[in-house]
N, C-alpha and C positions, 0 to 999 in steps of 0.2 A: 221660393220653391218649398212647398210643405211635402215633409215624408209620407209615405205609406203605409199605414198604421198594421202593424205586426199581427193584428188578431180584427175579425169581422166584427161589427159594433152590433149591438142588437138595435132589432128594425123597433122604431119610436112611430107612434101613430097607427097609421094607413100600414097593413100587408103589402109589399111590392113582391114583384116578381116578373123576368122576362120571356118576353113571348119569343114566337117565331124566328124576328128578324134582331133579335139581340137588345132591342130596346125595354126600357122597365115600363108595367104596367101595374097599375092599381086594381087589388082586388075585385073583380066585380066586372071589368074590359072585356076579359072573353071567354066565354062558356066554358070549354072545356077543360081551359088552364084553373078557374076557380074553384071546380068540381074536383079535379083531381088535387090542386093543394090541400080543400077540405076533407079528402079522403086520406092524405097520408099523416093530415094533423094528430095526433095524438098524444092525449093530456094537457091541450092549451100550448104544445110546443110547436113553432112553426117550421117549414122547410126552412127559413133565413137560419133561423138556431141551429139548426141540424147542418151548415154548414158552417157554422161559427169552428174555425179550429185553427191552430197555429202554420202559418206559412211553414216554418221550419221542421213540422212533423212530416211522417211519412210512411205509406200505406206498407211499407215492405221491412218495416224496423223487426227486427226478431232480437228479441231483449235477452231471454235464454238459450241462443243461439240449438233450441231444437229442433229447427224446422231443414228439408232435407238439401241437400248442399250437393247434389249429383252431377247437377249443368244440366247440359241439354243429351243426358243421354236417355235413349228411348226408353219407357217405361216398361215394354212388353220385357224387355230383358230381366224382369225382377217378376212373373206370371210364376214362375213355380217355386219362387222363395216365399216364407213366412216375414221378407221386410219390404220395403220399397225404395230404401237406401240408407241415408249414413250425413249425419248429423254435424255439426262445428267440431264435436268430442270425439270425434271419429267413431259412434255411437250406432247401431242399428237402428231405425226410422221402424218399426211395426205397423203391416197393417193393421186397420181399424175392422170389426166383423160387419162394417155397414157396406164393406165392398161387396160381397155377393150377394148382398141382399137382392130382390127384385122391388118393381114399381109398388105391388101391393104393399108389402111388408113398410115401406115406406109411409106408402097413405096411412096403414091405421096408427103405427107409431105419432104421423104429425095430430092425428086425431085424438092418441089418449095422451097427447102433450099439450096442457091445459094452460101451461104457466110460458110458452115460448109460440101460443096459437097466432098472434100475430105478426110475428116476425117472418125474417125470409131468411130461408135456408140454403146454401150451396156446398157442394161437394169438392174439395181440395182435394185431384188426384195425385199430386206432386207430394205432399204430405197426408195421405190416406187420411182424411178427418175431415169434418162436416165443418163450416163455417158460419156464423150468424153473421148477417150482415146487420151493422147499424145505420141508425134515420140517413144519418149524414150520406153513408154509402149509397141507400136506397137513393137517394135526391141526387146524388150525381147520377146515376142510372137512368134513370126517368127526364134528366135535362136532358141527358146527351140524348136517349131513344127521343126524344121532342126534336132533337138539332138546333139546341140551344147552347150557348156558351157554358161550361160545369160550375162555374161562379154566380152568383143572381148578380151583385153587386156589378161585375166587366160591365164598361159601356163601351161599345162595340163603334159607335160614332161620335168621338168626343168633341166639342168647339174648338176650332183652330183658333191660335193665340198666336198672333205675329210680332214677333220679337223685335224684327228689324222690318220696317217698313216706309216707305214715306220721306219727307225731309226732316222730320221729328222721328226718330226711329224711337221704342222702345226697348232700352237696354235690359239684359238679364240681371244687371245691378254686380255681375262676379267681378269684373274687371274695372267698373267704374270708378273705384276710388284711388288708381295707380297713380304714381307721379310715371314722368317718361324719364328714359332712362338718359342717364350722364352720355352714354358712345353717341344716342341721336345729334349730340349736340357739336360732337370731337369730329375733326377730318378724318376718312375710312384710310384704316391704313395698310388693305388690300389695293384699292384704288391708286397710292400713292406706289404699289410694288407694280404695277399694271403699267404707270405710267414711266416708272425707272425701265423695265426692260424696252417698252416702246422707244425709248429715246436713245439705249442701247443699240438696237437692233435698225435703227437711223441712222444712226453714227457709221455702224461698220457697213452701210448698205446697204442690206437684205430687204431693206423697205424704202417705201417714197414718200411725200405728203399724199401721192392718189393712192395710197393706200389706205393713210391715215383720214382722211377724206372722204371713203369710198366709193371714190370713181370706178376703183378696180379690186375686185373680192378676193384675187389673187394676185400672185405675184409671178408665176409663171405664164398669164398672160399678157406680161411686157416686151418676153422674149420672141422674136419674133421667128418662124421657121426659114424664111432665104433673108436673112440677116445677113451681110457681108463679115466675117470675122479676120479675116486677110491681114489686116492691120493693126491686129491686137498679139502679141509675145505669146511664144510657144517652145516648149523644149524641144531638143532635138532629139537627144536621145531620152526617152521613156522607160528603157527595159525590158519592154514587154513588145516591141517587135518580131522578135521571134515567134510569139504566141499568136500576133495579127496574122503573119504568115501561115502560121498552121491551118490555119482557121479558115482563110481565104479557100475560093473556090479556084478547081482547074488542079495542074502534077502538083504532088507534093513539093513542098520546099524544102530543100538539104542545104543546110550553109556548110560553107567552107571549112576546110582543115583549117586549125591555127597553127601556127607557127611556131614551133617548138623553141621555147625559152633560150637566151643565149645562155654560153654553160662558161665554164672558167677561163677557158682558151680565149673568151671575143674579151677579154678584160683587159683594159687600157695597160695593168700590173700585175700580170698571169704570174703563176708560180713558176719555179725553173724548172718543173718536169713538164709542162705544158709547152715549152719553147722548144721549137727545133733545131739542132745543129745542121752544119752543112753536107753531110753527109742525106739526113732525111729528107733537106731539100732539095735534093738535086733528084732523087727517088719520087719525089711529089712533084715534078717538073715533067719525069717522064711516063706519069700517069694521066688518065682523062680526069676531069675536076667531078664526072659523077664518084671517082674511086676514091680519089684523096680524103682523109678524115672532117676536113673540116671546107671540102669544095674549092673556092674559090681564094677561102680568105687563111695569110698565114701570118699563126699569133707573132704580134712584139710585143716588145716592154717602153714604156714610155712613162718621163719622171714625169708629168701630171697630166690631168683632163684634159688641161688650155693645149699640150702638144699633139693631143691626136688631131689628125687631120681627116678629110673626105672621102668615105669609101670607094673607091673607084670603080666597083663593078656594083653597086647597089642597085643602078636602074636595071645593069642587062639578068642580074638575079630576079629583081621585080618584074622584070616583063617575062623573062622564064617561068616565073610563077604564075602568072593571069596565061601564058599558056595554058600550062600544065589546069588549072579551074578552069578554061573552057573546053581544051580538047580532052582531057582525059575522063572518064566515066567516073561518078560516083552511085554509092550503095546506101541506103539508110541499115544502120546496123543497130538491132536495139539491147539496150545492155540491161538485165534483168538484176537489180539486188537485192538479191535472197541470201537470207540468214543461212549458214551451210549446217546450223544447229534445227534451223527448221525442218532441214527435208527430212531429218531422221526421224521415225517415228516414235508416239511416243508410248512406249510401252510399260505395263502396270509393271510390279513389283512381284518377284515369285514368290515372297511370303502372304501379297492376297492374292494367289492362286495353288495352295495346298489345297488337296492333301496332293502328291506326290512322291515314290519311291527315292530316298534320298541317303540309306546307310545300310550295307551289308550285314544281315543278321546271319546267318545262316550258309552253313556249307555243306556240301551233299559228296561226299567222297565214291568219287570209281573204284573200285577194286581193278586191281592188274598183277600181272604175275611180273613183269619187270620194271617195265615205266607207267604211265597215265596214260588212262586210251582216250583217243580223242572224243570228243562228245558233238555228235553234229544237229541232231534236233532234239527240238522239246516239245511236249502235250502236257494240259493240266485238265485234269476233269471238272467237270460244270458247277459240279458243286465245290471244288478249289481244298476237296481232303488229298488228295492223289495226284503226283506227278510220274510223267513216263518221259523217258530219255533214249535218245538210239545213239548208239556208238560206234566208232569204224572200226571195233570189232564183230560186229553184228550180233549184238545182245542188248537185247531192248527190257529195261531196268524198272523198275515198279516200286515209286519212292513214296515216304508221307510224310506232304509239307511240313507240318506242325513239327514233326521230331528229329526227321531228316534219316530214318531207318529205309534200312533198306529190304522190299517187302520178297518181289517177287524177278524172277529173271528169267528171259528165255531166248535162247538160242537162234535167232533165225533164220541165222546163218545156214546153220545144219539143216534148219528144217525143209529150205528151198534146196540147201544140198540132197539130201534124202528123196523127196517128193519127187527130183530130176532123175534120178536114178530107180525110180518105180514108171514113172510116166515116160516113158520114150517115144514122143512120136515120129513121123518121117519127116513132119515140116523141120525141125530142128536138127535132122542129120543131114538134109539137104545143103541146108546154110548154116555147118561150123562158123562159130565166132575166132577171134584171132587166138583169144584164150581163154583155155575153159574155167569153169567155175571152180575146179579145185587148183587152180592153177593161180588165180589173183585172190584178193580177200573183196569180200563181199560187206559194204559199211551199209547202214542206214542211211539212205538218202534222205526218207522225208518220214513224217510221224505226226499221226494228229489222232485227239480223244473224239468222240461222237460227241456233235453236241446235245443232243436229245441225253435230259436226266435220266430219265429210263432207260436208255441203252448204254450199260456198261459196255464199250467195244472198243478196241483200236486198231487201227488202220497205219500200214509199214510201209515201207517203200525197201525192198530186200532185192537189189542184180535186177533182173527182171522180171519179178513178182510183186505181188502185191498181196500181204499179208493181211487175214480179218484175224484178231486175237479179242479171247473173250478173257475180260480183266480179273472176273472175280468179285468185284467189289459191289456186289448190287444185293439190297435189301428184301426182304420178303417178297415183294411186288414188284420191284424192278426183275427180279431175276426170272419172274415166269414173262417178264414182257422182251428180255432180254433173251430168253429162249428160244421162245418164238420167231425172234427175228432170225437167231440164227440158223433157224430148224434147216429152211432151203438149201443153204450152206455146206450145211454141213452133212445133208444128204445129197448132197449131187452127184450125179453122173454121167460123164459120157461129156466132159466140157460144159454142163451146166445146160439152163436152160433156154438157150438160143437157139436161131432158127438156123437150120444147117445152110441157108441162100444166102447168109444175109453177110454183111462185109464184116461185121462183130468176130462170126464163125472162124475165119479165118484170122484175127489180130489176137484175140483172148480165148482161155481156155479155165472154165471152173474147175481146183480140184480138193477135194474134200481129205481131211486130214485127221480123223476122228480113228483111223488104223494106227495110226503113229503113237506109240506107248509114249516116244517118249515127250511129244509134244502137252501130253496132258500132265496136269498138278492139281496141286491144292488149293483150294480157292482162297482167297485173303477173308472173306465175311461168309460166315457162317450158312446165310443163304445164298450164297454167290453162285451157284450152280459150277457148271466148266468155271475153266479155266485154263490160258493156252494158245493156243494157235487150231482155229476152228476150219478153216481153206484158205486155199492161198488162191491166185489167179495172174497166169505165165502169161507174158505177152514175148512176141521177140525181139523185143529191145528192151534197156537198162530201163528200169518205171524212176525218176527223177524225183516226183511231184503227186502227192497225192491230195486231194482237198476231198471233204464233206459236204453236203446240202443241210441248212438249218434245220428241218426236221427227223435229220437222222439215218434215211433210207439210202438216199442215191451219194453217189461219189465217184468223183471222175479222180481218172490216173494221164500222167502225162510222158509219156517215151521220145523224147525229143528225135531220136533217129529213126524213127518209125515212118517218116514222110507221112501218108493221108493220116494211116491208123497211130498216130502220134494221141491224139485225144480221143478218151472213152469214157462215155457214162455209163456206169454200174447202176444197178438197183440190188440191195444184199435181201432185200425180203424175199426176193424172187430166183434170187440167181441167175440175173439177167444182165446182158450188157447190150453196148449200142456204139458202134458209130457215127457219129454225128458229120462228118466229113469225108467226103466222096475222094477229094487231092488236096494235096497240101499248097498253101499260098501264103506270101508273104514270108518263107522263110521257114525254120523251125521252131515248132510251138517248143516253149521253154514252161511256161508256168498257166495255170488254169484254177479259176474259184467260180462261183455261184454267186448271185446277185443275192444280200440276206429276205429280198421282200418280194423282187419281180422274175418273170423268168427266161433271166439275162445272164450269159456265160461271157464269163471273161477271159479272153486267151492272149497271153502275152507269150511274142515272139524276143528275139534279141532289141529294136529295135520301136517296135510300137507295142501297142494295147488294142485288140478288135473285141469289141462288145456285139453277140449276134444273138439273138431272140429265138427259144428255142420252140416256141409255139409257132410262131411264124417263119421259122428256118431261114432265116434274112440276117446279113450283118446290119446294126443299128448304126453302129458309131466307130469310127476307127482314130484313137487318140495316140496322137505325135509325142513323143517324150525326149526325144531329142537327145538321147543316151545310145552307147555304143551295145552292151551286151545288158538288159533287165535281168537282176539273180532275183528279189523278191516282189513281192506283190500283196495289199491288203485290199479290203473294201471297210466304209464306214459302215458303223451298222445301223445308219438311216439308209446308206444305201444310194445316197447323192455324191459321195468323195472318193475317189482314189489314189492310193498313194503308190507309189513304185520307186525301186532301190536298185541300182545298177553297181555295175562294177568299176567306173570310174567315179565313183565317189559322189554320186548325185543322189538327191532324194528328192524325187518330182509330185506335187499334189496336182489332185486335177478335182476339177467341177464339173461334173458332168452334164448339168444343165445351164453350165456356163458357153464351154469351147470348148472343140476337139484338142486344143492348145494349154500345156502346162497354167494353175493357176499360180505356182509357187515353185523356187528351184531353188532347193537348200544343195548347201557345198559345205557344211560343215567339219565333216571327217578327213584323215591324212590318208586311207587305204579304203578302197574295196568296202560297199557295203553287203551286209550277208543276210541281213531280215533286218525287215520293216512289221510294224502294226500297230492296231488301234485297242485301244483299252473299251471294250465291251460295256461299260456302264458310265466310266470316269471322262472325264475329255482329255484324254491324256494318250500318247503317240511315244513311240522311241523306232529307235533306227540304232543295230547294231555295227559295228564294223571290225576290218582287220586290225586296226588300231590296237584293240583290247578295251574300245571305249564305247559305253552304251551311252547313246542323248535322247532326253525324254526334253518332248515338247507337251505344253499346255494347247490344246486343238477343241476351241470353243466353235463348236458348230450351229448357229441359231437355227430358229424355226422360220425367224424372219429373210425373204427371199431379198430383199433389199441389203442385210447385211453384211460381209463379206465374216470368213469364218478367222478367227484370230487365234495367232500360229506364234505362239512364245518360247524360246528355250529356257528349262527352268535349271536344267538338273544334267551335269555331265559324271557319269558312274563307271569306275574304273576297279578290277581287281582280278582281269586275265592278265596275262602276259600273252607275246605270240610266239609260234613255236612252228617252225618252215614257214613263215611268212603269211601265217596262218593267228587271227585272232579272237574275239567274239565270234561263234558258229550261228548261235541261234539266240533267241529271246520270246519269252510270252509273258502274258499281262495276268495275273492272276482274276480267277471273273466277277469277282466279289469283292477285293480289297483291291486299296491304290497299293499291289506287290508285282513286283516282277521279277521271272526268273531268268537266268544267263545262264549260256556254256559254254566253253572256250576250245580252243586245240589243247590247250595246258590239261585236259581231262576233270577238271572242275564245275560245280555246277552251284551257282549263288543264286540269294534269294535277298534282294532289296525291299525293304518296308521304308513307312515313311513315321519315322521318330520324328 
């Protein structure tokens, strides 16, 4: 085998060169190819020389590594820069000025270029620069445009050389001179492991000579399928009977009771409390053998095994018993076991679910002239500077969180006192109450802030009125918006503005309180406008329950003895009210809220929850809670959960797009619960009770409709006491921080943060 000589030899003699079909020709073969060799000859050098160059060179070597290194990204992108890219040195590539040149400017330059006129010139756009090509390049060019191979030398059809052929083959000569190896000549001692296991696998059977033979390729087809086996041993029992039984077609198989182990008494050497005296046996004589302890049979004692002798009723118990297995019925009964550590769930840890209110910072003291007045509701305003409290002395109190001063106070007691004794009408002389209003004390039933930032307002629940009180507390812009609202209000006349037909006319009456010197003060912020007690609105029964609508305007009141006219929606912009209900059903409405997103009223009686659509005047949903008497009620503020608080110590969740049916029934508390709610921002829930003890649950509500909402107790908060059987009144979530605040009958009012 001769090498391939590293470099092209210069052609000796005769010019060759290949034509057409790849084969070499002599100068002078064919016209066109001779003419054109002769015309690129230049200086006595031929095409052959002008390919002469080293195999291992290479057309794309870049020695000073300046040429541009972009890749393949498009050139237009470099049209309004001064470079065309960027070099090995991370260098700017410059264009060359022959880019805008045109075709002319080109021709006369190659014309007044005297010393480069026969060469050939191309244009490098990747490296903006002009390139001369040399002979050699020129001569690949022109082979390949011919469709010739780019080498002269390639033979394109070489002589086959047949190495091996024949009965005299000729060798390549590489391996001819081996000796053969030592194992050619040794026994294989695979062969000899081949032949061990085969004589193995003979011995114990599994094979035959017609195997070894191969008569037969397998060995399962010796066996035959109606082969008689009859005659060959078999167990009796296997184990696994019971499992052929299951398995079988046609009734299930139930096997038999066993037979309950003998116990101390069937022993040949029973102990002496196990033997009867004659007193017992005479008493097991005069019993039936189902009664007696041990049936039929009565223990002895015997000095060895050799002296027991033959049970004498064993057949008639044995055939008592293949009774008892045919005639009597059996059951398949299946016994489940379950880990009793499994079925508990398994819930996270309350230190990865902070934040949470977990230590009493803060105490808000009532003023009183002998003892602590009790404290029955609470309000915090939106933005969480301001808290308002009502008390069963009817003085609703004007707190600030952060210091716990106390700002503002007023009377409203007196005020629905006063307003009764200017307003007289006939409906209310018709039907005296059992006692008048200077005759019992009149507490704060219910108290809630507006939620709308801009409306500084709050709303009271005072006997049988329903308090609008303008706070004070509103900023340059809040307060003309807080104005406004109250403008209708507070100029009403004549019962506000309702339509004298309508059933409203007769249940509520607007009346404005802007005469009353003493109901007005001093506003707490500077542009706080009023402040005070702006109108009130008399219905004829005690108002219980007052709730807000999310954007601030409308607000219903609830008078549980009112039968139809029990529920009313207000609208304060207007000075308008409504009856929503013609007669009273299902009982008396106890509590009523707004849906936060759709427009859906929720009215809870003692007993249930009716959800009714107030565009469409239709009840939607009427949800079971399965409680004696509902005290409170919240909504989520996605507005898919409700939760409800009753007074035998339940706090029921519900899904509303689940069932009309509880989804959850917490029993946590030892008394009475008094308010329930939802933490407005945090996933976070409490439930106060008469206890004197607040429980905050962790209440993850997803987005995903597939996963159930998870309901953790994190945090049990204690620091009323109770006082006539009377504990925790109220509670709210502050709307910005994980804080909540409490109030007790003890006349205290606490504020939990989460340290």
């Amino acid at each position: 085998v001769v090498d391939a000589p590293r470099s092209w030899p210069k052609a000796m003699g005769k010019k060759k060169k290949r034509g057409m079909d790849g084969r070499s020709k002599v100068d002078g073969e064919g016209e066109s190819g001779g003419d054109q060799a002769s015309a690129l000859a230049t200086n006595g050098v031929t095409p052959t020389e002008w390919m002469h160059a080293d195999d291992l060179s290479s057309d794309d070597e870049d020695t000073d590594a300046t040429n541009n290194r972009i890749g393949r990204v498009p050139l237009h992108w470099y049209d309004e820069h001064d470079h065309i890219g960027y070099d090995a040195h991370g260098k700017q590539v410059i264009k060359s000025s022959s880019v805008n040149r045109d075709l002319l400017d080109k021709a006369i330059d190659a014309s007044d270029d005297l010393e480069n006129k026969d060469k050939f010139t191309v244009f490098d756009a990747l490296n903006s620069k002009e390139v001369t090509l040399t002979p050699r390049q020129v001569e690949l060019i022109r082979r390949l445009q011919g469709g010739a191979f780019a080498h002269p030398e390639h033979d394109a059809n070489p002589d086959y050389i047949d190495y091996f052929s024949g009965v005299d083959p000729e060798k390549s000569g590489l391996n001819s001179d081996r000796y053969e190896k030592k194992s050619r000549f040794q026994p294989s001692k695979w062969e000899k492991l081949q032949v061990r296991r085969l004589l193995h696998r003979l011995k114990c059977g599994s094979i035959n000579m017609d195997y070894l033979e191969g008569k037969v390729r397998d060995m399962n087809d010796l066996v035959k399928r109606g082969e008689d086996q009859d005659d060959k041993p078999f167990a009796l029992w296997k184990g696994d009977e019971e499992d052929e039984l299951a398995l079988r077609k046609g009734p299930q198989h139930m096997p038999a009771p066993k037979v309950p182990p003998p116990g101390h008494a069937f022993s040949y050497n029973p102990p002496e409390e196990y033997l009867p005296n004659e007193s017992e046996l005479k008493e097991w004589e005069d019993l039936d053998p189902e009664d007696r302890p041990y049936g039929h049979f009565v223990p002895r004692k015997f000095d060895n095994l050799r002296s027991v002798g033959a049970y004498e009723h064993s057949v008639k118990e044995r055939f008592e018993r293949c009774l008892d297995l045919y005639l009597c019925p059996r059951a398949m009964k299946r016994r489940l076991n379950i880990d009793p550590e499994s079925l508990v769930p398994q819930l996270p840890r309350a230190s990865d679910l902070r934040p949470f209110p977990t230590a009493k910072c803060v105490r808000y003291e009532v003023p009183g002239e002998t003892e602590s007045v009790m404290v029955r509701c609470l309000a915090v305003s939106p933005d969480g500077q301001f808290l308002a409290s009502g008390g069963e002395d009817g003085v609703a109190r004007l707190w600030e969180v952060q210091s716990g001063r106390l700002l503002k106070s007023w009377d409203l007691a007196e005020v629905v006192r006063s307003s009764g004794e200017e307003d007289g009408r006939e409906g209310e002389k018709d039907e005296p109450d059992e006692e008048t209003p200077t005759q019992k004390q009149q507490p704060i039933a219910s108290l809630e802030w507006n939620p709308n930032r801009s409306h500084h307002v709050l709303l009271a629940a005072v006997g049988k009125c329903a308090v609008v009180i303008s706070t004070g507390t509103a900023g340059l812009d809040d307060a003309e918006v807080t104005g406004a609202l109250l403008s209708a209000a507070s100029k009403c006349k004549n019962g506000g503005n309702i339509a004298p037909d309508s059933r409203a006319a007769k249940a509520v009456r607007w009346i404005s309180l802007r005469k009353q010197k003493k109901s007005a003060g001093t506003p707490v912020s500077a542009f706080g406008g009023t402040s005070g007690p702006v109108a009130l609105l008399r219905t004829g029964k005690d108002v219980s329950s007052v709730k807000w609508h999310r954007k601030g305007d409308y607000f219903t009141t609830v008078s549980p003895k009112a039968s139809a006219s029990a529920v009313l929606i207000h609208q304060l912009s207007k000075a308008a009210s409504q009856q929503p209900f013609g007669k009273s059903k299902g009982g008396e409405a106890q509590l009523a809220c707004f849906h936060p997103q759709k427009p859906f009223l929720f009215v809870a009686t003692k007993e249930h929850v009716r959800v009714y659509h107030l565009v469409k005047q239709v009840m939607v949903k009427r949800l079971l809670s399965g409680c004696r008497h509902i005290s409170s009620l919240d909504v989520h503020p996605s507005g898919d959960h409700l939760v409800v608080g009753s007074l035998d110590r339940r706090l029921v969740w519900f899904d509303l797009d689940l069932a009309s049916t509880p989804y959850k029934t917490l029993k946590y508390h030892e008394r009475a619960l008094r308010s329930v709610g939802f933490h407005p921002r945090y996933p976070l829930m409490a439930s106060a009770s008469d206890d004197g003890s607040i429980h905050v649950f962790h209440s993850m509500v997803y987005s995903d409709l597939m996963r159930n909402p998870l309901i953790v107790p994190v945090k049990v908060l204690r620091g009323h006491s109770t006082v006539k059987g009377l504990g925790t009144l109220s509670m709210a979530f502050h709307p910005t921080q994980p804080w909540l605040f409490s109030a007790g009958a003890d006349g205290n009012i606490h504020l939990f943060q989460d340290l």
